[in-house]
C-alpha positions as CSV (number, residue, x, y, z in Angstrom):
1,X,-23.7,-46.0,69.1
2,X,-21.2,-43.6,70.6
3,X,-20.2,-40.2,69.5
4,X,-17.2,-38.4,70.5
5,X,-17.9,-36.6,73.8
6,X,-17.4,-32.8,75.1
7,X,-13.7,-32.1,74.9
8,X,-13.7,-32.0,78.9
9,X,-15.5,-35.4,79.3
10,X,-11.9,-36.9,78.5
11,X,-9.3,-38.6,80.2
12,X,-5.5,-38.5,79.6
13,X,-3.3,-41.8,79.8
14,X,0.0,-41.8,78.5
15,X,3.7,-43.4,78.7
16,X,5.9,-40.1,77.5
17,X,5.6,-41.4,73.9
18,X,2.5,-41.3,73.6
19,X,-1.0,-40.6,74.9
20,X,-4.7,-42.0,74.7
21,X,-8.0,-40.1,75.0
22,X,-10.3,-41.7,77.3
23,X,-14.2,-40.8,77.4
24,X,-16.5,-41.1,80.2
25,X,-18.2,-43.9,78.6
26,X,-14.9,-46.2,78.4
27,X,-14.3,-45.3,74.8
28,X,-10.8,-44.9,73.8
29,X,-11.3,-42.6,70.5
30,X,-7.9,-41.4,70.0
31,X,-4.6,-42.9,70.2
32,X,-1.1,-42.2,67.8
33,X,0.9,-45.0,67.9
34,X,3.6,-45.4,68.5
35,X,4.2,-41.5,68.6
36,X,2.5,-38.6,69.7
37,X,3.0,-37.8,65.9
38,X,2.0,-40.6,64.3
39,X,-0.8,-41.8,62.6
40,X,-4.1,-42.7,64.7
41,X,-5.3,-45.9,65.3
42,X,-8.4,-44.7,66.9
43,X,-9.3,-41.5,65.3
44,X,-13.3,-41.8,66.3
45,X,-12.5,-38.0,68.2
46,X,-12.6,-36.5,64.8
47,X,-15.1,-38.7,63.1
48,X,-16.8,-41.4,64.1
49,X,-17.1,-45.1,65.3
50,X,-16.1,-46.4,61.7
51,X,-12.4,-44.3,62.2
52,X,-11.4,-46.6,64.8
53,X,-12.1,-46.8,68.8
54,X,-11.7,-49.0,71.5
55,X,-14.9,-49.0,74.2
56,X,-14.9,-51.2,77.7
57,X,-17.9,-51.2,79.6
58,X,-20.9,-52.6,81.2
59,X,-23.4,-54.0,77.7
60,X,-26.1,-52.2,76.5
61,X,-28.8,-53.0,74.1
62,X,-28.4,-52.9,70.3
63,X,-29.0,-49.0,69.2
64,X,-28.8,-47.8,73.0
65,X,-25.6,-45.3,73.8
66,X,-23.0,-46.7,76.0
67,X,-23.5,-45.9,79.8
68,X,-21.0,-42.6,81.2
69,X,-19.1,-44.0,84.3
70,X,-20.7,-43.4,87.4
71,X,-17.6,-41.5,88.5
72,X,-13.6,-41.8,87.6
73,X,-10.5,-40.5,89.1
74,X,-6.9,-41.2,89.2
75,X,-5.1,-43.1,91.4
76,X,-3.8,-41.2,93.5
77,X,-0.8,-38.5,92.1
78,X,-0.9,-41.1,88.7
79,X,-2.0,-41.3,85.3
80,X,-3.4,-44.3,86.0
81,X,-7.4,-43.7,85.8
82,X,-9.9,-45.6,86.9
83,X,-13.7,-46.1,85.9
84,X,-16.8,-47.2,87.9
85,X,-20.0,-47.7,86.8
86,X,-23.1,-48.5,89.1
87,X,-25.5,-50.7,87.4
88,X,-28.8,-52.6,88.8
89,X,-26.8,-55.9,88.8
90,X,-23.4,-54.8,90.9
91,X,-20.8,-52.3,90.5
92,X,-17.7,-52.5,88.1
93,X,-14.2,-50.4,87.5
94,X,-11.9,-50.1,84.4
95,X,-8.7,-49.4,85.1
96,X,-7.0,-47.8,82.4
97,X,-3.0,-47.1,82.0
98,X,0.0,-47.0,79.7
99,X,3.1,-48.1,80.8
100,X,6.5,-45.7,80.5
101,X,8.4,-47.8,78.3
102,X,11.9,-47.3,77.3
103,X,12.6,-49.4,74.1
104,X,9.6,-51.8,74.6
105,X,6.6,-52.1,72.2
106,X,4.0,-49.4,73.6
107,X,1.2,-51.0,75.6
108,X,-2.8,-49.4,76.8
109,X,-3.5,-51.6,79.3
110,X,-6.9,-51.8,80.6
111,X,-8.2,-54.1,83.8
112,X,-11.7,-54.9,84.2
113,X,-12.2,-55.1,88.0
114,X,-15.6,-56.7,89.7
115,X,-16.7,-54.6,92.9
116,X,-20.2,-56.1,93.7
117,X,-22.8,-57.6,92.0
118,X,-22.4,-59.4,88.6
119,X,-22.1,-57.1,85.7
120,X,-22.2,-58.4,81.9
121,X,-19.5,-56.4,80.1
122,X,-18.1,-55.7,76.8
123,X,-15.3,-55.0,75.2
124,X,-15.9,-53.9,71.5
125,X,-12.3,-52.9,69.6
126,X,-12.3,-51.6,66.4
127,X,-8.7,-50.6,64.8
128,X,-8.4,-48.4,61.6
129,X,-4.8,-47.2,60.7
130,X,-3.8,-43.8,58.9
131,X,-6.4,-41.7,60.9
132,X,-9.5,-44.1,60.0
133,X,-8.7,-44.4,56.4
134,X,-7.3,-48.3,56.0
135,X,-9.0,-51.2,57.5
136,X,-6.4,-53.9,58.8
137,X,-6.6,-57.3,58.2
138,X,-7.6,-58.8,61.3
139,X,-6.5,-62.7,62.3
140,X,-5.0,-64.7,65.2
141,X,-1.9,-66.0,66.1
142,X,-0.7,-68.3,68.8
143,X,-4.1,-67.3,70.6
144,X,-3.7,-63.6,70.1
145,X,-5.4,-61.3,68.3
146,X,-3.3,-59.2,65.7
147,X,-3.8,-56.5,63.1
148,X,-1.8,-55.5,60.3
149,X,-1.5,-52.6,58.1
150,X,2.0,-51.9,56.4
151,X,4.2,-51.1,58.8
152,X,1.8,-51.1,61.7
153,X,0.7,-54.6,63.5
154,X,-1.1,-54.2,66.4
155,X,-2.0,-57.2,69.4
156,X,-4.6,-57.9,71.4
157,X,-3.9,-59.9,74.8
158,X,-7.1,-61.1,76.8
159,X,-8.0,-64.5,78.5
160,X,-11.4,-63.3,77.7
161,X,-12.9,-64.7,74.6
162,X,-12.8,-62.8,71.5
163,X,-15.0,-62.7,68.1
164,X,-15.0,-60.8,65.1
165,X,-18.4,-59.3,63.6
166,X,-18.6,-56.5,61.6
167,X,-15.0,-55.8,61.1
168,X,-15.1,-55.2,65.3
169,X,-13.6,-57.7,67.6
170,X,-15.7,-58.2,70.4
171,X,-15.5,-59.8,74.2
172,X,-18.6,-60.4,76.0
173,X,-17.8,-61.6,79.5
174,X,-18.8,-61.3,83.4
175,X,-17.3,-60.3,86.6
176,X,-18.3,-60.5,90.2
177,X,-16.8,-59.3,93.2
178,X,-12.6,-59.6,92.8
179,X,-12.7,-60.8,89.3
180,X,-10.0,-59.0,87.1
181,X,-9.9,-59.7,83.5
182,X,-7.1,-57.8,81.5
183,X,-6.6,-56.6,78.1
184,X,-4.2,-55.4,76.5
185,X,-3.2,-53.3,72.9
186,X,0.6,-53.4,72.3
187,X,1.9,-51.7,69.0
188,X,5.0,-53.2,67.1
189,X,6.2,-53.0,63.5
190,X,4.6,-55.6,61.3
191,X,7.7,-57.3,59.9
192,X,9.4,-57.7,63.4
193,X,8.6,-60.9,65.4
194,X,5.8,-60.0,67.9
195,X,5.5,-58.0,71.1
196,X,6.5,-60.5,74.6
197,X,3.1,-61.3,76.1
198,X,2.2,-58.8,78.4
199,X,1.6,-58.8,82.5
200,X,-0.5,-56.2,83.1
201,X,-0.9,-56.4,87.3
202,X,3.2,-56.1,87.4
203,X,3.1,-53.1,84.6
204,X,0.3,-51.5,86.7
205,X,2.5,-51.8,89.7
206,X,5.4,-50.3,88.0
207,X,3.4,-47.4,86.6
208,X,2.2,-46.9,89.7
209,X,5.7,-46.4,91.3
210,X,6.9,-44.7,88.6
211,X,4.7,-41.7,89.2
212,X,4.6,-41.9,92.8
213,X,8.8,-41.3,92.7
214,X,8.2,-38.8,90.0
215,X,6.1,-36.9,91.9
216,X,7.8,-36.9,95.1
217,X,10.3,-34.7,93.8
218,X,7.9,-31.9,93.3
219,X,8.7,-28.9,96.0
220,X,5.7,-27.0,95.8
221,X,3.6,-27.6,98.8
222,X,1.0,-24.3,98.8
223,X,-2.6,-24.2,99.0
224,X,-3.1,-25.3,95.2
225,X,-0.9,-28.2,95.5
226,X,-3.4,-30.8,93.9
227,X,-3.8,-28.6,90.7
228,X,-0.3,-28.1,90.7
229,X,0.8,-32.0,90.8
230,X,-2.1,-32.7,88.2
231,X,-0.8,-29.9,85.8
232,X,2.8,-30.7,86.7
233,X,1.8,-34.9,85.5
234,X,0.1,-33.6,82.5
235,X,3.1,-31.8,81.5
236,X,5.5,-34.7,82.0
237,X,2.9,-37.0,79.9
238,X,3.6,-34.3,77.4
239,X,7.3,-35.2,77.2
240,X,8.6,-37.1,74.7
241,X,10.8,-38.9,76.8
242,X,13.4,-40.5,74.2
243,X,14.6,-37.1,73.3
244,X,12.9,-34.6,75.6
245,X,10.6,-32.7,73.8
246,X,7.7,-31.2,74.8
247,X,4.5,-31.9,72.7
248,X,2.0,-28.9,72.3
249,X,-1.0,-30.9,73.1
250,X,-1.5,-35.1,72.2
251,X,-4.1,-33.9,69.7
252,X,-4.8,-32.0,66.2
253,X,-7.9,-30.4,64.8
254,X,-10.0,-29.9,68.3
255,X,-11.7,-26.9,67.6
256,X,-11.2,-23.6,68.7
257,X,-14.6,-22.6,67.4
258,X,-16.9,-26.0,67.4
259,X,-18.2,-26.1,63.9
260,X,-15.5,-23.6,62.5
261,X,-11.8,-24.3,60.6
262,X,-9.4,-23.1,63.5
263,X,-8.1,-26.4,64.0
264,X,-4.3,-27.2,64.3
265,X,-2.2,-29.4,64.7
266,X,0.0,-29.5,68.0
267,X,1.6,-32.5,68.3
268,X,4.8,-30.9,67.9
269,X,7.2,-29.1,69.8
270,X,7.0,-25.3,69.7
271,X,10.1,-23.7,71.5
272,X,8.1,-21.1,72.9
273,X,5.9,-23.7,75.1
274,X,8.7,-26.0,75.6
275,X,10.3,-23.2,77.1
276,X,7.4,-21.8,79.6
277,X,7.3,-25.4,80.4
278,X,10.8,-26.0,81.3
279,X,10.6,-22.9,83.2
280,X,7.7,-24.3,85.4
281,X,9.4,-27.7,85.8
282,X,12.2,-26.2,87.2
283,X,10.5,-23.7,89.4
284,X,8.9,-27.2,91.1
285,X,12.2,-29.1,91.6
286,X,12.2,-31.1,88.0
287,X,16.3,-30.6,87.0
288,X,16.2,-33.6,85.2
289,X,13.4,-32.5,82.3
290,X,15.4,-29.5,82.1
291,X,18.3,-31.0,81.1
292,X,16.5,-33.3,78.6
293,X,15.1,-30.2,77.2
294,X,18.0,-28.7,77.0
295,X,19.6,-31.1,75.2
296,X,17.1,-31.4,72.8
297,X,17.4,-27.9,72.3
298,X,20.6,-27.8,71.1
299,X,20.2,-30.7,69.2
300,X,16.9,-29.5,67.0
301,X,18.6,-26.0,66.3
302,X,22.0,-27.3,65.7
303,X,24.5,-25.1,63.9
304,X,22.3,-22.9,62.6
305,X,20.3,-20.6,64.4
306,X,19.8,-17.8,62.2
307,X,17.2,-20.6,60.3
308,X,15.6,-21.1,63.6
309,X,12.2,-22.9,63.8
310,X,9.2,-21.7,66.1
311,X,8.4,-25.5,66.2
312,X,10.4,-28.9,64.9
313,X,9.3,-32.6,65.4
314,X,9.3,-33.8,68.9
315,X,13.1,-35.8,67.9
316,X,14.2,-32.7,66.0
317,X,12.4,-32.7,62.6
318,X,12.1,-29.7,60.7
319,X,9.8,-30.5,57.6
320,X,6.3,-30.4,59.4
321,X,4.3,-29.5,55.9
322,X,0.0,-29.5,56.8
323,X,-2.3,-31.5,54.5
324,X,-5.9,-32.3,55.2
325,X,-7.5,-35.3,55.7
326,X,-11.0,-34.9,54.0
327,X,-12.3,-38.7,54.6
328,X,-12.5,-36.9,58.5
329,X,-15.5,-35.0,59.1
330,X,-13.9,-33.3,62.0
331,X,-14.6,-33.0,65.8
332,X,-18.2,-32.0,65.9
333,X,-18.5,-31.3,62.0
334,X,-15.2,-29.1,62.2
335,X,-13.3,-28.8,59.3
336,X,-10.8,-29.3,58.0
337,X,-9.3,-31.9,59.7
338,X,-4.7,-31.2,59.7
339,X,-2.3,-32.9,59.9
340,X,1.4,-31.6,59.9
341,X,1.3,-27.3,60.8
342,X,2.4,-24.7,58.4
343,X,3.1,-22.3,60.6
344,X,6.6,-23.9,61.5
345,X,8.3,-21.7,59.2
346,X,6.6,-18.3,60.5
347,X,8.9,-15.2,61.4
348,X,8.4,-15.0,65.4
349,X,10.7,-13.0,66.8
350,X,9.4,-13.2,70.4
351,X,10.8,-17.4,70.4
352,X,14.2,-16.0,70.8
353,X,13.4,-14.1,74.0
354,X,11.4,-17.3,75.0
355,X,14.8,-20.0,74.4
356,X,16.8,-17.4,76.4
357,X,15.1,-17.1,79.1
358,X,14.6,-20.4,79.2
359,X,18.4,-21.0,79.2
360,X,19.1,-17.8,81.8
361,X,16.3,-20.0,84.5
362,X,18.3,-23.4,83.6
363,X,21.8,-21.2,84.1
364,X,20.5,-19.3,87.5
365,X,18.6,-22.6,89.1
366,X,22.4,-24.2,88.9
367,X,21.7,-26.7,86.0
368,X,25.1,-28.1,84.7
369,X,27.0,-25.7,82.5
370,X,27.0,-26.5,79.1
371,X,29.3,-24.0,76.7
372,X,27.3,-24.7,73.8
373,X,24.2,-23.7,75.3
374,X,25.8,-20.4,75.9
375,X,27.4,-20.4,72.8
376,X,23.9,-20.9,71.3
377,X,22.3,-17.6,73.3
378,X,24.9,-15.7,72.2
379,X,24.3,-16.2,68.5
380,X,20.6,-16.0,69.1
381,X,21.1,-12.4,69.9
382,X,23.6,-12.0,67.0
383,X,21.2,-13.1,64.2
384,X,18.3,-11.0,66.9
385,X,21.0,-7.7,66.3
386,X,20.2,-7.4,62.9
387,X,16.5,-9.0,62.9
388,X,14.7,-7.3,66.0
389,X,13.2,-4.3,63.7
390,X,11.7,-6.5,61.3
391,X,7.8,-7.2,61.5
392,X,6.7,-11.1,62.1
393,X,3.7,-13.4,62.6
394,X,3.8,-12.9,66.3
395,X,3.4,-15.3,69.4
396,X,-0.1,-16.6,68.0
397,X,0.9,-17.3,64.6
398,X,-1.8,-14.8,62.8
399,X,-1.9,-16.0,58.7
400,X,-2.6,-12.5,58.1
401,X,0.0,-9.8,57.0
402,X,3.3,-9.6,59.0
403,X,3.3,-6.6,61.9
404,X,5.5,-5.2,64.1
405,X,4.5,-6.9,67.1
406,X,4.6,-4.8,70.6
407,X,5.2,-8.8,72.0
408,X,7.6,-9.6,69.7
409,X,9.7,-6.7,70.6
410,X,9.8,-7.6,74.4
411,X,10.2,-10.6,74.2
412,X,13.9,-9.4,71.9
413,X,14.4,-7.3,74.4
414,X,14.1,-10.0,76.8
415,X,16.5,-12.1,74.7
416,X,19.3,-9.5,74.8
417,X,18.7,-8.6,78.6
418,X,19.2,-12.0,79.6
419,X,22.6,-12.2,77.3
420,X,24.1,-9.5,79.1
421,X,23.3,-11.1,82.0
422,X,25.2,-13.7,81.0
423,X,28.0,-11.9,80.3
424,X,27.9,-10.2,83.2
425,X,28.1,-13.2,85.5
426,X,31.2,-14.1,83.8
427,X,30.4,-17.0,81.8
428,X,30.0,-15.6,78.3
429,X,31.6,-13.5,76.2
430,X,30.1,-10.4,74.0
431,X,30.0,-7.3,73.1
432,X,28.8,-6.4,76.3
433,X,28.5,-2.4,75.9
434,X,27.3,-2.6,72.3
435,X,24.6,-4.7,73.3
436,X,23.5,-2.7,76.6
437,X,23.0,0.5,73.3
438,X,20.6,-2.5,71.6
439,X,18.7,-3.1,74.7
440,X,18.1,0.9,75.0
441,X,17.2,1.1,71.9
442,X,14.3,-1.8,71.7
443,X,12.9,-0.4,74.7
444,X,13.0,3.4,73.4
445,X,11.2,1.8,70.4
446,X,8.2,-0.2,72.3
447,X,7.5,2.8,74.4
448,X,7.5,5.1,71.6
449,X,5.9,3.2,69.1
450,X,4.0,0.5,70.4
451,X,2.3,2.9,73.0
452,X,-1.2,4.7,73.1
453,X,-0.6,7.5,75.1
454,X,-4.3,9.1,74.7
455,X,-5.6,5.4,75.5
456,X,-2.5,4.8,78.2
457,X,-2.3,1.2,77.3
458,X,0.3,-0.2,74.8
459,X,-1.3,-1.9,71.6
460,X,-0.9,-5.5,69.9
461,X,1.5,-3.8,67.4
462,X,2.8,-0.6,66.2
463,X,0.4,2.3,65.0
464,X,-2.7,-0.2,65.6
465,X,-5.5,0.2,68.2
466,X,-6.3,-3.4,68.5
467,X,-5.3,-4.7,72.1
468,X,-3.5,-8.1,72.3
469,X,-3.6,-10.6,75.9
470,X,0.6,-10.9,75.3
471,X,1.2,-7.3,76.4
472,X,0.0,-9.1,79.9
473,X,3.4,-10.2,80.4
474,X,5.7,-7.1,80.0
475,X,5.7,-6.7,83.6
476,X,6.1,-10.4,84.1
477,X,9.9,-10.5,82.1
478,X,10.7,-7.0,83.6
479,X,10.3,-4.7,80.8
480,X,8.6,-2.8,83.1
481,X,7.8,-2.3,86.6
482,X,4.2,-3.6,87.5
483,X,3.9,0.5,89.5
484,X,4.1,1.6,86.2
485,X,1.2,3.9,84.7
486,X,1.7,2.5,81.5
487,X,1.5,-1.2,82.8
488,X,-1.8,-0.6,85.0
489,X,-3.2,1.3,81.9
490,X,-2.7,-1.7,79.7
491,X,-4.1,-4.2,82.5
492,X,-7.3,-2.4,82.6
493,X,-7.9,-1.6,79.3
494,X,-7.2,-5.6,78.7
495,X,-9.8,-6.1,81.6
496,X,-12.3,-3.9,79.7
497,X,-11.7,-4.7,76.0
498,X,-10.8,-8.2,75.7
499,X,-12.9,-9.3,78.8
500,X,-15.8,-12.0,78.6
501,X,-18.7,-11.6,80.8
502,X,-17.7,-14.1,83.1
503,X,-13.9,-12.6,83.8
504,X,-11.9,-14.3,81.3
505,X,-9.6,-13.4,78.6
506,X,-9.5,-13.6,74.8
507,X,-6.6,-13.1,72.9
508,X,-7.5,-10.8,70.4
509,X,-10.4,-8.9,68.7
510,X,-11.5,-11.4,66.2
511,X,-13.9,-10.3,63.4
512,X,-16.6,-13.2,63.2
513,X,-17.4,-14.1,59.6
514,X,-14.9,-11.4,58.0
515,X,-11.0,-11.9,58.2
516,X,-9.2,-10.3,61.6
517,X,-6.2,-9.4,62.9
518,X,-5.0,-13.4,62.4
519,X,-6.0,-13.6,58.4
520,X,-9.4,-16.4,59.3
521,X,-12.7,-16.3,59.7
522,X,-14.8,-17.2,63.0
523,X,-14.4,-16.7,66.6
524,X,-12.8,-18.4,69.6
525,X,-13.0,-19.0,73.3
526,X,-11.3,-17.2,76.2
527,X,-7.6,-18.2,75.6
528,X,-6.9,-19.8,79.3
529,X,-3.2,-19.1,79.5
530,X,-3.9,-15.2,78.8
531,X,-6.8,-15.7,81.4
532,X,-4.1,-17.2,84.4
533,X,-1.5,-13.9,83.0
534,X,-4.3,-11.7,84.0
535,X,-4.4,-13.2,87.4
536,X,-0.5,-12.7,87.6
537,X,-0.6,-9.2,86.6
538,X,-3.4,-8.2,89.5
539,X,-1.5,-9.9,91.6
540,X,1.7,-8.1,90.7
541,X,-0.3,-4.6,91.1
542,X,-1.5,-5.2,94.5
543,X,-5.1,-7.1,94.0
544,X,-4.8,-9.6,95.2
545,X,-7.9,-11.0,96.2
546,X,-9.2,-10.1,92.7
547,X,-6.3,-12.7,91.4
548,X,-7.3,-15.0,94.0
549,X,-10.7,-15.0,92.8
550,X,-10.0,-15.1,89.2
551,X,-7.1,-17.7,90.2
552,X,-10.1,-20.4,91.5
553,X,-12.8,-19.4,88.6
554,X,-10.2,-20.6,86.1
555,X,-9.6,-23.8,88.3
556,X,-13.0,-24.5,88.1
557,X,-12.7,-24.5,84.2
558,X,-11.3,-27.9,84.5
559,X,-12.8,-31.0,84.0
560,X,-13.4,-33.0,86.7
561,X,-10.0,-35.2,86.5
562,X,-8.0,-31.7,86.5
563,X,-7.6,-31.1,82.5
564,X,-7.7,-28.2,80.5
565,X,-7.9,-27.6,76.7
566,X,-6.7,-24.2,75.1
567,X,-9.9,-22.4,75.5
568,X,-13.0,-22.0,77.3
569,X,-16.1,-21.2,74.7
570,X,-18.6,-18.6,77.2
571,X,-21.2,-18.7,75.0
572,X,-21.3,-22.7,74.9
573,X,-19.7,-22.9,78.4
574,X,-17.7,-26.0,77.3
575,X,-14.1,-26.1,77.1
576,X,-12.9,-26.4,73.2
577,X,-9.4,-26.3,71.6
578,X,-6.7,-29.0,71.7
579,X,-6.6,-31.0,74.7
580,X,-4.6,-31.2,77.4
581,X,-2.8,-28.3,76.6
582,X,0.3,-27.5,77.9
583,X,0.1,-24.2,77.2
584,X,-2.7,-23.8,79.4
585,X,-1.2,-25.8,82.5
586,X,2.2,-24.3,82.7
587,X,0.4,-20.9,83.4
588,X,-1.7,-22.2,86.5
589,X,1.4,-23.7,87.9
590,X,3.2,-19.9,87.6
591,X,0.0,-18.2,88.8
592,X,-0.2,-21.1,91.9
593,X,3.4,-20.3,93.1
594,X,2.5,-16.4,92.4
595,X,-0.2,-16.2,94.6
596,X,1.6,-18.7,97.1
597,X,4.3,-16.1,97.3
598,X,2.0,-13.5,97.8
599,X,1.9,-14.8,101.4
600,X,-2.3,-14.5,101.0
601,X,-3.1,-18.0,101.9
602,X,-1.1,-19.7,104.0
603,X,1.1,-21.4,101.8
């Protein structure tokens, strides 16, 4: 019997629609098809074998747990992963991918490879639609394998024999040295005709070249180029490519306190990590996403961006209600399980400063001018004019009572600086002195209001003690120097206050079994991406080698294929949160090219 493994013991395969979780032990236990967003197939990573997953590997006996691989990588700068096992009769691999697809039904192919020896194998597939909940009814056609639910059918394609036991359907075979068996999964709606027979060695091929081109257009070539490319890949699986959105994280409901209810959603698109992420794609040479983001941009918010979102639908959608599924027991026993986020229609005031800067990089790197995009900044800062005084949720979406947020307010000063830059370049027009009073005045206001000055360290929000990881990056949009007493004041009360043992960085003060700052109960992990801004900010101060060394603990943090989820737990020392997480990756690629810069290392 399997159960879902450590959050790090996965594996990410994906075709820009669309990703699968791989464990160590070849179990696929979570896959959306045929959207990031849509409902699982295999939803075993929040329950358990009887919610669907899909497990290649060497047999075991009846009862016994599947085998871990003996090691896995990816090919080469790919998502294509591969799986070896050592076993007293012979060595085997599994070579797992998804091919980027265009209009095509989505495919996870997986190749069982012989390396020495022969090895009895088994392929055991159990599908369950709408997260786990409905069983399909299972029957073959033409030779294939198909299962149907509704809207959903799903094939099987193997020239390995199949059989059905249990409501599973099973392949037992054997390969020896050279043998390659394939199998694949290919999702299409069930009143269409069905999917073209697959040819898995040619799709491997072409996934293969597809990443090797993508990544050739990477220009960062420091010392941490291999965590670079991996986080750069990650991000780029995290792209819806039909529209360009950006996906949070593949995943909902991965703990950020195993056992506990901080479990989200994020298989959407939040503006505020699409933009960090466009600005490091672009930063490495990737124009192209940029654009598509862009574009997607100004579609999702359309005419009216005094109603803006902090998050829509990865095409656009705005109605993103939550509900829980309660026939899901949750990662590890963690409910509740959601679907869907409530959070989309939060007050956060420091997305506007996000989407600007976002559009100030595109505009300065020499992406294409597009007038509406401009158009689009300028009423940003219009609705921002009469808005920017008002208290929010903040950048981390607290449930609690609104606040004036110290973030929030940089991040609106941020959104007006980077208008009248704008302006001032000659390719907008505003009310250029009017707005350099506004900018004044939200600064006056931070550094009178959102500043300790018996403490020297600005707070999480106005008259409030509490210290908050986001004040990290006023030195890093230029709200103030990185010389400045305040700044160095708020980095090392940071470093004191919201420090783990081991170095890392937690968001906030949470309140264990009483309701914090954020309105819940429990604790969480070291948030990562606040963990690589404290290595930026040392760096930015002159130490240097304390960011360096900070820099490789949090690279260490990954699992061993190069992934990180949202947070690292240092009392369980296991990574926890939803996983990959862009959020998480787009920081180490900033704090990479930092450091790089820094001259410190050769790069």
């Amino acid at each position: 019997m399997h159960v879902a493994g450590r959050i790090e013991d996965y594996a990410l395969i994906g075709d820009m629609q669309t990703a699968a979780l791989v464990c160590r032990d070849g179990t696929v236990d979570w896959l959306c098809l045929p959207r990031f967003d849509s409902h699982a197939v295999f939803a075993g990573l929040l329950g358990t074998e009887e919610h669907g997953f899909w497990r290649i590997g060497p047999a075991h006996s009846p009862g016994a747990p599947p085998a871990a691989a003996s090691r896995r990588t990816y090919r080469g700068d790919s998502l294509v992963l591969e799986s070896e096992w050592d076993t007293p009769r012979g060595t085997v691999r599994v070579i797992d991918f998804m091919p980027p697809r265009d209009t095509d039904a989505p495919q996870l192919v997986r190749i069982v490879e012989g390396v020495s020896g022969r090895v009895p194998m088994r392929s055991a597939l159990r599908m369950r639609f709408s997260y786990g909940r409905v069983v399909p009814w299972v029957h073959k056609v033409d030779g294939r394998t198909v299962a149907v639910a509704g809207p959903d059918s799903v094939w099987l394609d193997t020239s390995a024999e199949t059989f059905g036991k249990d409501l599973t359907t099973y392949s037992d075979f054997t390969v020896g040295p050279g043998d390659r068996i394939a199998f694949t999964l290919s999702w299409q709606p069930s009143h269409k005709q069905p999917p073209a027979h697959p040819e898995p060695e040619a799709a491997l091929a072409a996934t293969e070249e597809f990443w090797r081109e993508w990544v050739e257009h990477c220009t960062y070539h420091g010392p941490y180029r291999e965590a670079v490319v991996r986080s750069l890949i990650t991000l780029k699986a995290l792209t819806y490519a039909p529209t360009g959105g950006i996906v949070a994280a593949p995943t909902t409901s991965l703990p950020e306190d195993i056992g506990g209810s901080r479990n989200w959603d994020y298989r959407f698109t939040w503006l505020r990590d699409a933009a960090i992420t466009l600005s490091s794609l672009l930063r490495t040479g990737y124009r192209e996403e940029a654009r598509a983001w862009r574009e997607w941009l100004l579609r999702a918010v359309a005419g009216d961006p005094e109603n803006l979102q902090i998050m829509y639908g990865i095409a656009g959608e705005r109605e993103l209600g939550e509900a829980e599924l309660d026939w899901l027991p949750g990662y590890e026993n963690s409910g509740p399980v959601r679907v869907g986020n409530g959070a989309a229609h939060q007050l956060q005031l420091d997305v506007y400063g996000e989407v600007t800067e976002a559009l100030h990089l595109a505009h300065m790197t020499g992406l294409a001018r597009n007038d509406y995009a401009s158009l689009l900044q300028l009423k940003l800062i219009r609705y921002l004019e009469t808005h920017w005084n008002e208290p929010d949720e903040g950048i981390w979406e607290v449930r609690g009572p609104r606040r004036h947020f110290v973030h929030s307010k940089v991040m609106a000063w941020v959104a007006v600086d980077r208008t009248i830059k704008l302006i001032e370049s000659g390719d907008a027009d505003g009310p250029l002195e009017r707005w350099r009073e506004l900018r004044d005045d939200i600064h006056r206001d931070v550094c009178d209001k959102g500043y300790d000055k018996e403490r020297n360290t600005f707070t999480q929000s106005y008259g409030s003690k509490e210290l908050d990881a986001s004040l990290l990056l006023i030195p890093q949009v230029g709200f103030l120097p990185p010389d400045d007493k305040r700044v160095i004041g708020t980095i090392e009360a940071i470093q004191r206050e919201l420090s783990t043992p081991d170095g890392f960085i937690l968001r906030y003060p949470t309140s264990g079994d009483d309701a914090g700052v954020d309105g819940l109960e429990g604790d969480e992990g070291a948030f990562l991406a606040c963990s690589f801004w404290m290595a930026d900010d040392l760096a930015m101060i002159g130490r240097v080698d304390e960011a360096r060394r900070l820099f490789e603990r949090l690279l260490a943090l990954r699992n061993d294929l190069g992934l990180l989820a949202e947070e690292w737990d240092p009392r369980l020392k296991r990574q926890v949160g939803n996983f990959p997480q862009a959020f998480s990756h787009v920081p180490l690629i900033d704090t990479a090219l930092r450091l790089t810069a820094s001259g410190a290392y050769g790069g």
